[in-house]
C-alpha positions as CSV (number, residue, x, y, z in Angstrom):
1,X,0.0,0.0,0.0
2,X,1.4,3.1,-1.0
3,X,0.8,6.3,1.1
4,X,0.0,9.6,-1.3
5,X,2.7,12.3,-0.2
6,X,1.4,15.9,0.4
7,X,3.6,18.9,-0.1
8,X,3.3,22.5,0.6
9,X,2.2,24.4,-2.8
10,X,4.7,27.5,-1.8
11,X,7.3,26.2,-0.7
12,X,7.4,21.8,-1.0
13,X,7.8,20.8,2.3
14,X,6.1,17.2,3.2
15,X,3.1,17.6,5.3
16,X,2.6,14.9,7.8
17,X,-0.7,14.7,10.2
18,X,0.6,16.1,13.9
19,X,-1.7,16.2,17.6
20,X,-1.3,19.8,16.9
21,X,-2.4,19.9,13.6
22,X,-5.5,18.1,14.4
23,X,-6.6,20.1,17.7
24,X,-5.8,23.2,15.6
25,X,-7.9,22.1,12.9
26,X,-10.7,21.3,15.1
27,X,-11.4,25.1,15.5
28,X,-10.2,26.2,12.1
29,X,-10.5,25.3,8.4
30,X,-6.4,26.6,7.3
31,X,-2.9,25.6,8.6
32,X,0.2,26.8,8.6
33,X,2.9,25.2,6.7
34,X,5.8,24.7,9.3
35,X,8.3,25.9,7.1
36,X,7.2,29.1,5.1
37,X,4.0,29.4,7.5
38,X,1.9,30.3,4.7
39,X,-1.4,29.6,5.4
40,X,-3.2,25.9,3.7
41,X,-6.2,24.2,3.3
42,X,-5.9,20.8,4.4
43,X,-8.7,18.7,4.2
44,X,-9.0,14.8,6.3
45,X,-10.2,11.5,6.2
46,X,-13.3,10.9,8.3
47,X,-11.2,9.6,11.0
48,X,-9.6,13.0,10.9
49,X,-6.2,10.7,11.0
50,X,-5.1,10.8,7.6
51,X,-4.5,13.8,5.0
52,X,-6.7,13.5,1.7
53,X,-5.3,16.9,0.2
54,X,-3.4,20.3,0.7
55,X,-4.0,23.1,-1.1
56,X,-4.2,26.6,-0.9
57,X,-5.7,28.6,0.9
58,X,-8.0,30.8,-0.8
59,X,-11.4,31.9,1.7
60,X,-11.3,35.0,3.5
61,X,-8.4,33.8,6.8
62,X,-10.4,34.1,9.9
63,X,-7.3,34.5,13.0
64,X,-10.2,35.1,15.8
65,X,-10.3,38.6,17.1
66,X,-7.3,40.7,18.4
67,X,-8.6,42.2,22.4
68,X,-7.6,46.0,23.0
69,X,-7.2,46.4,26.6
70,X,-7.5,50.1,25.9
71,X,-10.4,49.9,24.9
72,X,-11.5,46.8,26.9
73,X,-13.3,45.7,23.6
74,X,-12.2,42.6,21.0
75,X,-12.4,43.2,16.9
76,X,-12.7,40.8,14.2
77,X,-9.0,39.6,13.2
78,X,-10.2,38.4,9.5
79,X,-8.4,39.5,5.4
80,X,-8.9,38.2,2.2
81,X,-6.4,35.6,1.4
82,X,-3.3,36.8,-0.5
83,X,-3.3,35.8,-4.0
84,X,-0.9,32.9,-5.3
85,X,2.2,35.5,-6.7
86,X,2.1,37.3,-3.3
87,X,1.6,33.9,-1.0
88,X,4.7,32.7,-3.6
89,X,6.9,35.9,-2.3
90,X,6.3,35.3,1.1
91,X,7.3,32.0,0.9
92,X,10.6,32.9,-1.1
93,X,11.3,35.3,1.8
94,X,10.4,33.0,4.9
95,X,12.3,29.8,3.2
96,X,15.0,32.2,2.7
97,X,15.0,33.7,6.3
98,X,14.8,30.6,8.2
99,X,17.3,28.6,6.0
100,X,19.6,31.3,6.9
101,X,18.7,30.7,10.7
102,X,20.6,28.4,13.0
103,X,19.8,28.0,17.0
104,X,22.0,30.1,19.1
105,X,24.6,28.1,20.9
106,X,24.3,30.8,24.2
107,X,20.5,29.9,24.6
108,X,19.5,26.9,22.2
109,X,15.7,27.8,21.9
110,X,16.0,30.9,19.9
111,X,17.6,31.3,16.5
112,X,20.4,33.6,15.6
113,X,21.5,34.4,11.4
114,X,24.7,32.1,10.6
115,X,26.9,34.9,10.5
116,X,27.0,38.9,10.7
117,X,27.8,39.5,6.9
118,X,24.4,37.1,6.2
119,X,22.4,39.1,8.8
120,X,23.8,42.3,7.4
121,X,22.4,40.9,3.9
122,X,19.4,40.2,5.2
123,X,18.2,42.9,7.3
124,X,19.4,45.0,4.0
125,X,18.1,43.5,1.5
126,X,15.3,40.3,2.1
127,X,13.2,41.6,5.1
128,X,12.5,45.0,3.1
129,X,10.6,42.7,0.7
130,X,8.3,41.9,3.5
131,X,7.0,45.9,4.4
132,X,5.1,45.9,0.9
133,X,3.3,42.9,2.3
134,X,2.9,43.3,5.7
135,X,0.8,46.9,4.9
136,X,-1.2,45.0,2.2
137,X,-2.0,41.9,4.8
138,X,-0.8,43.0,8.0
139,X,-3.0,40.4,10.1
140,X,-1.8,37.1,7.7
141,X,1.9,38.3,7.6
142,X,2.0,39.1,11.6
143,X,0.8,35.7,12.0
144,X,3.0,34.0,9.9
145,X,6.0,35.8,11.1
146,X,5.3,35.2,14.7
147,X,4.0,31.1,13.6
148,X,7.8,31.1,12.3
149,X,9.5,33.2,15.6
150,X,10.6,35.9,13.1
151,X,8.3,38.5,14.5
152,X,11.6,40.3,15.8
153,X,11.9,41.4,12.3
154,X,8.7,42.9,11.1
155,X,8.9,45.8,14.7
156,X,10.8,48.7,12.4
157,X,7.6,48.5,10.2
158,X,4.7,48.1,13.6
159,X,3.4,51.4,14.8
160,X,1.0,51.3,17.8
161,X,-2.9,52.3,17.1
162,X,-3.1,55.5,19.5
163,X,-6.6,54.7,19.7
164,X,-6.8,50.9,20.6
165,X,-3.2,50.5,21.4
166,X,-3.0,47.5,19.0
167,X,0.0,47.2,16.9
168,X,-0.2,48.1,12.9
169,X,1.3,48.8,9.7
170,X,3.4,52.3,10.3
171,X,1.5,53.4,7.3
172,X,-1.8,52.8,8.8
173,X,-1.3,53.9,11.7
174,X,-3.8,57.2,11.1
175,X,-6.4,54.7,9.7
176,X,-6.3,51.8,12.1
177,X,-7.3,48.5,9.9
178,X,-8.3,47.3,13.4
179,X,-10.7,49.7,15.0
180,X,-11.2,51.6,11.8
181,X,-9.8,55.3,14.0
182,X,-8.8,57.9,11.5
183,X,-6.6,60.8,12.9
184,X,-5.8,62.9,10.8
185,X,-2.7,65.1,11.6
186,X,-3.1,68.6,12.1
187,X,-0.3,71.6,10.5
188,X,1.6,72.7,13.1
189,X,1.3,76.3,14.1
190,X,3.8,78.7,12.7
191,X,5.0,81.8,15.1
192,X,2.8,84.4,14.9
């Protein structure tokens, strides 16, 4: 009996059934790929044990609702799916960001970059790719950065909502995607 494998459609990597998988699927209808953390539709057997198919993802992604303590009030945490060339990007950029990873030998649960000239490389030229996308799909690519522990590198491009005090794109930050709070910011005054 042979066993159909099932790959990611970004980035290849094998997709195997996991406990966390499952419980994560048992409230949601997406996962995220482990290695590019793009987000996938992955659909079971009727013992929920086995994977029948992976595919994209392509529905409206539904992350729950992001709680602003400043305002003491939760909001929808939903986006459109990002279309195939864009999902492809992001995958190039993760793949590309975490093969360039390795863990750090002074505290072995985080990840450091191989060497200063690739981190100089990368923080030049790879993670500006992401800003483009992040202010498009700021929800998905938050999520996919923190999924992968690379949220560290999306914080010169997060400005804080002054009105819920949730974090956002820098260039939304006068029209919250969140709470929908437009400020508008006002000439300053000139000496008289």
């Amino acid at each position: 009996m042979t066993t159909k494998i099932h790959n990611c459609p970004y980035c290849g990597r094998i997709l195997s059934v996991q406990p966390q998988n499952l419980e994560h699927l048992k409230n949601h209808d997406w996962l995220n790929c482990p290695k590019c953390g793009l987000f996938l539709k992955v659909t079971l057997d009727e013992k929920k044990s086995t994977i029948l198919s992976v595919e994209s993802y392509t529905d409206p992604i539904n992350l729950g609702t992001f709680h602003s303590a400043k305002l003491n009030k939760d909001f929808p945490a939903a986006e459109p799916s990002m279309p195939p060339n864009i999902c492809g990007n992001l995958a190039f950029i993760t793949g590309y960001l975490t093969h360039n990873l390795i863990a750090d030998p002074k505290n072995p649960a985080s990840r450091v970059f191989k060497d200063q000239t690739t981190q100089n490389w990368i923080l030049s030229y790879i993670v500006p790719k992401i800003q483009p996308i992040y202010n498009e799909y700021p929800k998905q690519v938050a999520y996919v950065m923190s999924f992968l522990g690379l949220e560290s590198l999306l914080v010169s491009y997060v400005a804080q909502c002054p009105a819920c005090g949730i974090c956002i794109p820098k260039l939304t930050q006068n029209n919250c995607p969140i709470c929908g709070n437009r400020t508008t910011q006002q000439p300053k005054e000139g000496k008289p």
